[in-house]
NUSE-679858 format. One record per residue (C-alpha): x, y, z. Coordinates in steps of 0.001 Angstrom, whole numbers, plus 524288, in hexadecimal, padded with zeros to 5 digits. Example, Ala and Ser with C-alpha at 12.3 -4.5 7.8 and 13.67 -1.06 7.14 Angstrom:
2
8300C7EE6C81E78835667FBDC81BE4
REM end
This chain:
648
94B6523F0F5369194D7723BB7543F994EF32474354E1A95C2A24C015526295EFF251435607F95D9825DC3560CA96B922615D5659B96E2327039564AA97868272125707A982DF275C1565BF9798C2815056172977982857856E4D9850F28663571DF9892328ED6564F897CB2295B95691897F6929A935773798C9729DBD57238988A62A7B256AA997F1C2AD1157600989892AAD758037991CD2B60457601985D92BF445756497D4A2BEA058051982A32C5EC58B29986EF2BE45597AA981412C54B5A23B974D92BD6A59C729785B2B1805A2119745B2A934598339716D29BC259DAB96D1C2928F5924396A9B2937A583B195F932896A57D8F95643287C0573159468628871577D293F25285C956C48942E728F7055F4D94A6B297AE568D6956CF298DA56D62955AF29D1857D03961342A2A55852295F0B2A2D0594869659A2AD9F59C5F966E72B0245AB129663B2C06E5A7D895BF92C39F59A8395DF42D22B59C8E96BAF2D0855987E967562CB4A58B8195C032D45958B9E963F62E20E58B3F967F92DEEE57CEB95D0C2DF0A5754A9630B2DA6756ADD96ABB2CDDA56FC595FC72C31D56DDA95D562C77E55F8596BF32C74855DD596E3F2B8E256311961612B60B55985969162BBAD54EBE976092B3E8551E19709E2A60E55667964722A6E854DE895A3A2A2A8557EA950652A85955D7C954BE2AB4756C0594E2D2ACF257953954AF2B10D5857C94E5B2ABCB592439529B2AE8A5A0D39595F2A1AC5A6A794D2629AD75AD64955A829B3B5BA6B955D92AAE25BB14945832A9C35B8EE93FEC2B1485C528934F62A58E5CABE9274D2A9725C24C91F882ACFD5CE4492B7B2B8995D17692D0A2BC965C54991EE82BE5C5C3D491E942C7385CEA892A272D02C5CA24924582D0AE5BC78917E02D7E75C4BC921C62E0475CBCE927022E55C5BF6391D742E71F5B6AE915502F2255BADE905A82EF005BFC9902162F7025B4E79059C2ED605AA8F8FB1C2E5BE5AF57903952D63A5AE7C8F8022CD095AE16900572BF8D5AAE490E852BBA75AE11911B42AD6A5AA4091FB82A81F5A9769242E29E0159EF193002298785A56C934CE28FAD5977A9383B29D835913893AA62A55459CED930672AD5759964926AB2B45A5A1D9918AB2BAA259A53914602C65B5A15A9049A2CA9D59CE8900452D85C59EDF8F73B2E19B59C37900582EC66598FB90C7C2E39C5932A914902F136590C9917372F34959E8891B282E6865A0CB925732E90059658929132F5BD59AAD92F273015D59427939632FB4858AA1937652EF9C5926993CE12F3AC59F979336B2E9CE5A626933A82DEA159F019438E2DE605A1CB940EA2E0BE5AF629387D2D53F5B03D942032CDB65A7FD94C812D2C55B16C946362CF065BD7393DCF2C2FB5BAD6947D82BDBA5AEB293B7C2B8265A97D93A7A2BC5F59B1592D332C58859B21925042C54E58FAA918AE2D01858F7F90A4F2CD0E58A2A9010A2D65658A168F4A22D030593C88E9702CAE5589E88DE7C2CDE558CBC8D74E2C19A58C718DF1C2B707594488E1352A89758ECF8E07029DDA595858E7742970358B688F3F229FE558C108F44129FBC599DB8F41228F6059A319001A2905758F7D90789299A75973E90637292375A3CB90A54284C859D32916BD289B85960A919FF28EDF5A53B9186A282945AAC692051278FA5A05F92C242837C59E539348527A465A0DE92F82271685964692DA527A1C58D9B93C3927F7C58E7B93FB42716F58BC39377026FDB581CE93ADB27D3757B7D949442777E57CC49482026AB357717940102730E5699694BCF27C6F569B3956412734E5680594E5126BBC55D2694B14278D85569895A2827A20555B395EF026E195546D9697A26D1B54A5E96330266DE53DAD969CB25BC8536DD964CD25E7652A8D9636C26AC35226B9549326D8151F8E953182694A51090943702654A5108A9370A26B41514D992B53262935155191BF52652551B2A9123A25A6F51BFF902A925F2051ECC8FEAA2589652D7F8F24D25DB952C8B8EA7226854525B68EE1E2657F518958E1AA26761510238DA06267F151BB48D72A271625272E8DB9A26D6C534BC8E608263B153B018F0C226E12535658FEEC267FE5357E909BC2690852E08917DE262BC52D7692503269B35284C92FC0260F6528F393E52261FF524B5948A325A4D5249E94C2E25E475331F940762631E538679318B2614553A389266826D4553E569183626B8D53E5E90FD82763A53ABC903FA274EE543038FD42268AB548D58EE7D26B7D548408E061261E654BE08D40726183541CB8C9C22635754BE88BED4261C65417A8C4E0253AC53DC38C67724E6B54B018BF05241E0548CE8C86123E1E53FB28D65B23E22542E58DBF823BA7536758D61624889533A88D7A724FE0540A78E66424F56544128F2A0251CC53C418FAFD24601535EA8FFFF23F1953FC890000234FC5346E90A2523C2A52D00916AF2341552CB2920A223EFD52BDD9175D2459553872916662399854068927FF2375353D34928B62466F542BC920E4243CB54F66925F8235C45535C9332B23A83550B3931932470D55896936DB24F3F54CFA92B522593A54C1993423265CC54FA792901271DA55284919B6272D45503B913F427FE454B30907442833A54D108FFBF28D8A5435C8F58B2916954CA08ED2928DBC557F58E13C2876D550688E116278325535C8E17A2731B5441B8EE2527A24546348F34027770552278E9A726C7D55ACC8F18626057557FA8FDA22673455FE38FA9225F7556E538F945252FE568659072D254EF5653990AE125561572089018A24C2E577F8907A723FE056FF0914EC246375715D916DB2473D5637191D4925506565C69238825DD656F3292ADC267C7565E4926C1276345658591AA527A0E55F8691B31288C9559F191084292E2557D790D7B29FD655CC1909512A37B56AE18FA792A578568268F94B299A255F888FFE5291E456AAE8F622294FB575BA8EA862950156B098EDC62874D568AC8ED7828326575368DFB228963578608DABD2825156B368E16E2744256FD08DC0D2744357BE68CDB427826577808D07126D2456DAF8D27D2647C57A3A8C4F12672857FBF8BCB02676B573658C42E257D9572428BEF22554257FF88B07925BE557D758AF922535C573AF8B1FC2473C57ADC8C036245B85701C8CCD1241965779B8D46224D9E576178E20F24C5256B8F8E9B825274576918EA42257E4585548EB02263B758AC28FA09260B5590178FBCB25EBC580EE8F7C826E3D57FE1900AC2707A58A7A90C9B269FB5830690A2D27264577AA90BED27F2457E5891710279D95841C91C5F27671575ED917B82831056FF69221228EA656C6B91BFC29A8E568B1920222A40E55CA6919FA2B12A559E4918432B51354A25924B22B5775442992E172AEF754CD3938122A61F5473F93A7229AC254D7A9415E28F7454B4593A642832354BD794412278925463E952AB27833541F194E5B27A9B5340D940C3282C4537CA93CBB28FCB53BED9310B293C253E7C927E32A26453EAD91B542A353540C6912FE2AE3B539D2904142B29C53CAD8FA812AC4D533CB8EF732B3015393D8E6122A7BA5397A8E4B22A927549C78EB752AE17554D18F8522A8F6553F48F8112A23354709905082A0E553E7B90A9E29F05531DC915132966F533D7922EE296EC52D6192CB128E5A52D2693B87291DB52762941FA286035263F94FEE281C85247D958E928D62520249519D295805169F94BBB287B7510F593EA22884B5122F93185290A0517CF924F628BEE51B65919662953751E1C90C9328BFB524FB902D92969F525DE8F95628CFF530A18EC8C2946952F768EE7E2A34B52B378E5142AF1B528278EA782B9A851C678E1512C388521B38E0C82CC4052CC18D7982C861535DA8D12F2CF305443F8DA472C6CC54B9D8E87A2C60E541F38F1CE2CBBD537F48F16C2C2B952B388FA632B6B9529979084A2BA67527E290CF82B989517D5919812BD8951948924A22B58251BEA934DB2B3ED51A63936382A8625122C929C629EAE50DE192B082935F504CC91FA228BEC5088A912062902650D51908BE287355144F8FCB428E10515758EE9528A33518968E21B28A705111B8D57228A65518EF8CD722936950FA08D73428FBF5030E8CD9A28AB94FBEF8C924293AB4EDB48BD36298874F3E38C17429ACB501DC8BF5B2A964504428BC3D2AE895121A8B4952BA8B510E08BB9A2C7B05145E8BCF72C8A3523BD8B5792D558523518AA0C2CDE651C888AB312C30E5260D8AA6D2CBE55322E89C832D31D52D60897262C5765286A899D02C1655376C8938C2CDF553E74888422CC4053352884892BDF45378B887452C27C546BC87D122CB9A54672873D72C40353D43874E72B8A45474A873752C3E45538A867372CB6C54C89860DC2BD9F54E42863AF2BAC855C9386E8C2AEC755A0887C262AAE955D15887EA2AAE755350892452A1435554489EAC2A3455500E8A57A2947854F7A8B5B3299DF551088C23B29487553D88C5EA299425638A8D32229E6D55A1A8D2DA2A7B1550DA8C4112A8E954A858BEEC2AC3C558688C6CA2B73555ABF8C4ED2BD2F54BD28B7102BB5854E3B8B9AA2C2C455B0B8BFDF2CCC8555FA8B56B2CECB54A998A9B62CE2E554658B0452D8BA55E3C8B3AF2E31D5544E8A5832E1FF550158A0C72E2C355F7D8A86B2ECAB5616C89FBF2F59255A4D894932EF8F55C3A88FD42E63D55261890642DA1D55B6F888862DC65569D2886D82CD0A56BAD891BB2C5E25745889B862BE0B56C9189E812B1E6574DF8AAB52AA0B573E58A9E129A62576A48B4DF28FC3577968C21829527576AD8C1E12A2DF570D78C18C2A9AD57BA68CE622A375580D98D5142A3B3573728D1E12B1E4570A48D72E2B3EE57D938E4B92AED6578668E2332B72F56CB28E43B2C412577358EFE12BDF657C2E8F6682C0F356CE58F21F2CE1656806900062CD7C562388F9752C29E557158ED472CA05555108EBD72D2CB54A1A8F0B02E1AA549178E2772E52154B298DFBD2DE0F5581F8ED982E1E755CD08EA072F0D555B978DE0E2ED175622E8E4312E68A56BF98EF122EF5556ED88EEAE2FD0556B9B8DF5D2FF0D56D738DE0D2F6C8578B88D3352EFD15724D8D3012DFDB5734A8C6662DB4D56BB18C7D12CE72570A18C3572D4E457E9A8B5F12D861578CE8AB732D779583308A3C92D2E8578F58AA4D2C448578B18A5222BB61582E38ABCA2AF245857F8A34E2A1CA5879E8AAED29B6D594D38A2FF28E2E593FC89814285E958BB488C9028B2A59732890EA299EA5921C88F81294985847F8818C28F28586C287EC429AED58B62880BC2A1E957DE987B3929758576F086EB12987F57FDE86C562A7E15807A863632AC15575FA86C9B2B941572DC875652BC23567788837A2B8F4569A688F902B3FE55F028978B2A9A1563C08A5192A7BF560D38A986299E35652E8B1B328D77561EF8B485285AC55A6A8B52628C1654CA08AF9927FB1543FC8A60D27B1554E0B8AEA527139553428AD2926DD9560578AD6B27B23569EE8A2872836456DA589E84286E25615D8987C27A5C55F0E88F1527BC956BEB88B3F28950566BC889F1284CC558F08809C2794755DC1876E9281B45642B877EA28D0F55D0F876932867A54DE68676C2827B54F8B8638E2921155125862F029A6B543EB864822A5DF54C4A870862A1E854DE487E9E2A354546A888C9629B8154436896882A16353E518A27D29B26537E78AE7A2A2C9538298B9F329A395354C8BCAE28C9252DFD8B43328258530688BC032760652D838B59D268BB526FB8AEDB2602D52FD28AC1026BBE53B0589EAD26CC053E368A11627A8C53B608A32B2768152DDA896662712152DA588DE227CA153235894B8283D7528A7891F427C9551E368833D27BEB522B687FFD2704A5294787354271BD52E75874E5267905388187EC82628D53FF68806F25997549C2886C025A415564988CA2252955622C8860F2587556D3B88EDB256FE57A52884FB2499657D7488CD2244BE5721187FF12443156B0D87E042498E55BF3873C42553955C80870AD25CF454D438721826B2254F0A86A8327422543998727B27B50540B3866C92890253E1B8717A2941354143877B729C28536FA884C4297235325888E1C2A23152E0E89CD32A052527818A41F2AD51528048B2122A7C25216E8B8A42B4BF524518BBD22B3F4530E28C70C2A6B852EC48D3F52A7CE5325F8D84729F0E527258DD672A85651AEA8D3242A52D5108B8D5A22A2D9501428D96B2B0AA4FF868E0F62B0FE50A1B8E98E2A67B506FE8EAF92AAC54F8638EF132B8DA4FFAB8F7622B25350812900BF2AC214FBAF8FFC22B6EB4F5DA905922C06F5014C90F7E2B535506DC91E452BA94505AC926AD2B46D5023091D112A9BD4F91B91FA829C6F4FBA0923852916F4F1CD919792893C4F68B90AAF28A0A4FDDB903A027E4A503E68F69C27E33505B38F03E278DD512A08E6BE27AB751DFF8DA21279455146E8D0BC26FF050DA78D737269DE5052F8D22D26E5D4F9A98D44927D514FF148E3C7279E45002C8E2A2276024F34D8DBC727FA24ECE98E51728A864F40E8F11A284334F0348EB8F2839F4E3428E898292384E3F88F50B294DA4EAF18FC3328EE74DDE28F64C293A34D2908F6472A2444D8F7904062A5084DEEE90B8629A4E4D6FF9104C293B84E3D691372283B34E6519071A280784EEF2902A3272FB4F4BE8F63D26EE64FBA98F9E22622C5039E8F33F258E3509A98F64B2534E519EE901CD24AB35183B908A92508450D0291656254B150F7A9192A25F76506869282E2613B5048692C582717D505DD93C0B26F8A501AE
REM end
C-alpha cells in the first residue's frame, strides 16, 4: 500500500457549511481546520459562541467530530499584557502562583491556590478574562510540590507553537483523510514483549491503516541488542517506517519497557505522527527518558537518543484524559481507560472500522484497589479481542493480600531498626515509590515509624508530578486531598537526598533510617551505591517490593547470591558479601497477579471472543492462556515476537 495525500479540502468545505448555518455571525469565524483528532474553529469574538451552551455539543452531534473553538491568534492580547490583566481580575485572594500561555491552542493555564475564585461565581471571571485577554483560560488548582519536569514541558510547547500547530495540522488531515478502501482485516504482530517482560510493542494493522501500541527498551538486556530493542527486523515494521505509513503511537504508561524506545523514533526520523497517552503518563515519560540519558552516560554507554529527541516527543504528544474518544485513523478510534497499574496508566481500546472490530490492550493493569488508584476499568461498549498481560500468570503466582504485605513491611522495618541498621527499599521513581509512601506515612502518622524515610534518584521529582494529578489518584487520596485538606505526600517525615555527598552521608551515620531509592531491580541508580555498602552489614535490610526481571542484579540477591561482583566507578570488579537480610514482600506490585487476572475475565463486560496472552515468561503466558481456556471457554493464544496474529 503506498500512502495517498491526505486531501480533505472537500470535507472541510461541506464542513464550514454547516457551521457557517449554525454558528452565529457576530463570531467572526475566521478559519475551520483539523489539529490532530479535532476539528478546531477560530473566531475573532468566543463569547458569541460561548452564550449558548449548547452550540458546540450540537455541531458535535451534526458533523460528528469532536470540536474546539479557539480565539483567532490575531485578537490574542501579547502574553506579557494579558498576564497582567489576568492579575487585575482575579482577586489577590485567589492566591495565582503560575500563568503560562500555550499559543498552538490559544490556551492560557492559570495555577492557584484557591482555583474557585479564579472561576468565579457561575464563572463570571473566567468570561471576563476570556473577554478581555481572548486567551482561552484553563484553571489548576496549585500542587503543592512543584515539578521541574512540568514546568520544562510547558515552556517547550510555548516556544514551538507554531510547529506544533503545523504538525497538529498535517495529523488532522491524515486522521481524516478519505479511505480508499473499506476496512475488511484486522491484523497484530508482537514487537516486543511477547513471552517475555520488557521491550513492549505491538502492531495493529488494517488494510488502510497502521497504530503501534507502545514502543518500550529492556534495560536488563542492554548488552545484547537483539534482546534489548523492539523488531526493527520485522519486515511488515521496517515496510511501515521506510514508507512513512505508521499513522499514531500509543503509549500505555510512563515505565520505559513501555514507552523508552519513543526518542529514537525521532532521532533517525523514522516518525513524526502523533503519539497519544494521557497527560501524567506524558510528562512521567519524559522524567524516566531523560534519567535513562544519564544512567547511559554514568556508565560510559553512548546514549540511544538526545535530549532534543525528548523535546520532539512532547512536541508530538496529544494528550487524552480516561474515556475520551478520539479518532486516530480513518478506520480507528481510540479511548483510553485507567488500568491502575501507575499514575496515568491505560487500557487501551481501539473501535475500528464501522462496528467491525474492538481491541482492548490492557499495557500493565492492577484489578485491585490500591493507596494510590481505583482498579483497572472492566467495563467496556463493544470488545472482541483482549490483549492482556501476564507478569504473575503463572499457576503459582499469588501475591499475598495487601494488608498482609503492609504488616510484613512495618515487621521487618522495625526488626531491622531494633538492631541499629538501614532498610533499603530498591523502587521504581513511578508508581512503587509513592505506594510505599503512602503505606509508610499512614503508619507515621500515628506513630509507628520515628526514623526519617529518605528519597534518592528521582522520586522526589516524580511524586511531585503525582500532586500535580489528584484527579488520577484514588477516591481515598482525593478526599484526603480535597475535602480534609490533608496531602500525605507533604509529610515532614520524607526527606529528599539532593546529591551523592547527602547520600554518603546516610550511608556513613551509624542511626536507623529506611531508604526508598532507584532503580527498582538494582539496575543502575542509587540504589546500587546504597546496596554496595550497605549488603556486607547483617544489621542491615533490603527489601524487594516489585518484579525483579531475569538478568537484574536484583534478581540475583533475591534469589540468594551470596556474592556478587561489582564495577566500581575505577572500572575495576570489587565482590560485595552480600551479610544483610534480604526480604521479598510480593504484595505491594502493581501488576494484577494470577487471581487477579482470572477476576479480571471473569468481571469483563461484554466477554470477548478471543484473549492473548503477553507481557510474561513465556511459560506464564502459556500457562494463563491455558487457564484462561479451559475455565471461561474463550479462543486464547500465547504468541511469540514476530507472529502476526490475524483478528478478522
Amino acid at each position: 500500500m503506498i500512502r495517498r495525500e491526505t486531501f480533505v479540502d472537500d470535507i472541510l468545505r461541506d464542513i464550514k457549511a454547516v457551521i457557517s448555518q449554525m454558528v452565529p455571525r457576530e463570531a467572526r469565524i475566521t478559519e475551520v481546520e483539523f489539529e490532530g483528532p479535532e476539528l478546531v474553529i477560530y473566531v475573532k469574538n468566543p463569547e458569541a459562541i460561548m452564550r449558548d451552551g449548547e452550540l458546540i455539543r450540537n455541531l458535535a452531534k451534526v458533523l460528528k467530530k469532536r470540536i474546539s473553538v479557539r480565539p483567532d491568534p490575531e485578537v490574542l492580547l501579547p502574553p506579557e499584557r494579558a498576564e497582567e490583566m489576568i492579575k487585575e481580575i482575579v482577586p489577590k485572594e485567589a492566591e495565582i502562583t503560575n500563568i503560562s500561555f500555550d499559543p498552538s491552542v490559544g490556551e492560557v493555564l492559570i495555577e492557584a491556590k484557591k482555583p474557585g475564585l479564579v472561576i468565579g461565581k457561575n464563572g463570571e471571571t473566567l468570561r471576563l478574562i476570556t473577554q478581555k485577554v481572548h486567551w482561552a483560560p484553563r484553571v489548576v488548582r496549585t500542587p503543592p510540590l512543584q515539578s521541574q519536569t512540568i514546568y520544562s514541558i510547558r515552556q517547550i510547547l510555548q516556544a514551538e507553537a507554531k510547529d506544533r500547530r503545523k504538525f497538529l495540522r498535517q495529523a488532522g488531515r491524515n486522521i481524516y483523510r478519505k479511505p480508499e478502501v473499506k476496512s475488511e482485516w484486522i491484523r497484530i504482530t508482537g514487537l516486543g514483549g511477547f513471552r517475555e517482560v520488557g521491550r513492549s510493542a505491538l502492531l495493529v494493522q488494517t488494510n488502510e491503516s497502521y497504530v503501534l501500541v507502545d514502543f518500550g527498551v529492556n534495560i536488563a538486556a542492554m548488552k545484547d541488542p537483539k534482546k534489548a530493542f523492539p523488531h526493527f527486523d520485522a519486515p511488515e515494521f521496517r515496510y511501515v517506517l521506510d514508507a512513512g505509513l505508521l499513522d499514531a503511537i500509543i503509549i500505555t504508561h510512563a515505565h520505559l519497557d513501555h514507552s523508552g524506545m519513543l526518542p529514537y523514533l525521532f532521532r533517525y526520523k523514522l516518525f513524526d505522527g502523533p503519539i497519544y497517552t494521557t497527560p501524567p503518563t506524558r510528562d512521567l515519560m519524559v522524567l524516566l527518558q531523560q534519567d535513562f540519558i544519564e544512567i547511559q552516560k554514568m556508565n560510559g554507554v553512548e546514549p540511544l537518543y538526545r535530549p532534543r529527541d525528548i523535546k520532539e516527543v512532547i512536541k508530538h504528544t496529544i494528550t487524552l484524559d480516561y474515556g475520551e474518544v478520539r479518532d486516530i485513523a480513518p478506520d480507528m478510534r481510540l479511548t483510553l481507560h485507567n488500568a491502575g497499574h501507575i499514575l496515568g496508566s491505560s487500557i487501551v481500546h481501539l473501535h475500528i472500522g464501522n462496528g467491525l472490530h474492538n481491541i482492548a490492550i490492557t499495557g500493565d493493569f492492577k484489578f485491585i484497589p490500591t493507596r494510590l488508584f481505583e482498579p483497572a476499568v472492566s467495563r467496556f461498549p463493544r470488545l472482541e479481542t483482549l490483549v492482556m498481560e501476564s507478569t504473575y500468570g503463572g499457576s503459582n503466582d499469588y501475591q499475598m493480600p495487601r494488608e498482609e504485605a503492609e504488616k510484613r513491611l512495618i515487621e521487618v522495618i522495625h526488626q531491622t531498626i531494633r538492631r541499629g541498621g538501614k532498610v533499603l527499599i530498591p523502587a521504581m521513581a513511578v508508581g512503587r515509590a509513592q505506594e510505599i509512601m503512602m503505606v509508610l506515612e499512614e503508619y507515621a502518622r500515628v506513630g509507628g515509624i520515628e526514623v526519617p524515610i529518605y528519597l534518592d534518584g528521582m522520586i522526589w521529582e516524580a511524586t511531585a508530578i503525582h500532586t500535580a494529578y489528584p484527579e488520577y489518584l484514588s477516591r481515598h487520596l482525593r478526599e484526603q486531598i480535597f475535602h480534609e485538606g490533608y496531602n500525605p505526600f507533604l509529610n515532614p517525615i520524607f526527606k529528599s537526598v539532593a546529591n551523592s555527598r547527602e547520600r554518603q552521608d546516610i550511608i556513613d551515620s551509624g542511626e536507623p533510617a529506611i531508604i526508598i531509592a532507584t532503580s527498582g531491580m538494582l539496575v543502575g541508580g542509587p540504589s546500587v551505591e546504597y546496596f554496595k555498602q550497605l549488603a556486607p552489614d547483617p544489621k542491615n535490610s533490603i527489601v524487594f517490593v516489585s518484579y525483579q526481571a531475569e538478568g537484574t542484579l536484583g534478581r540475583q540477591v533475591q534469589r540468594g547470591l551470596r556474592e556478587i561482583p561489582l564495577v566500581g566507578e575505577d572500572g575495576k570488579t570489587e565482590v560485595v558479601p552480600v551479610n544483610m537480610e534480604v526480604h521479598t514482600i510480593d504484595g505491594f506490585s502493581g501488576h494484577a497477579d494470577r487471581r487477579e487476572l482470572i477476576s479480571y475475565i471473569a468481571r469483563l463486560r461484554p466477554r470477548p471472543e478471543r484473549v492473548i496472552t503477553v507481557h510474561g515468561e513465556a511459560h506464564k503466558c502459556l500457562d494463563l492462556s491455558t487457564s484462561i481456556h479451559k475455565k471461561f471457554g474463550i479462543s486464547t493464544r500465547a504468541p511469540n515476537n514476530l507472529d502476526a496474529i490475524r483478528l478478522k
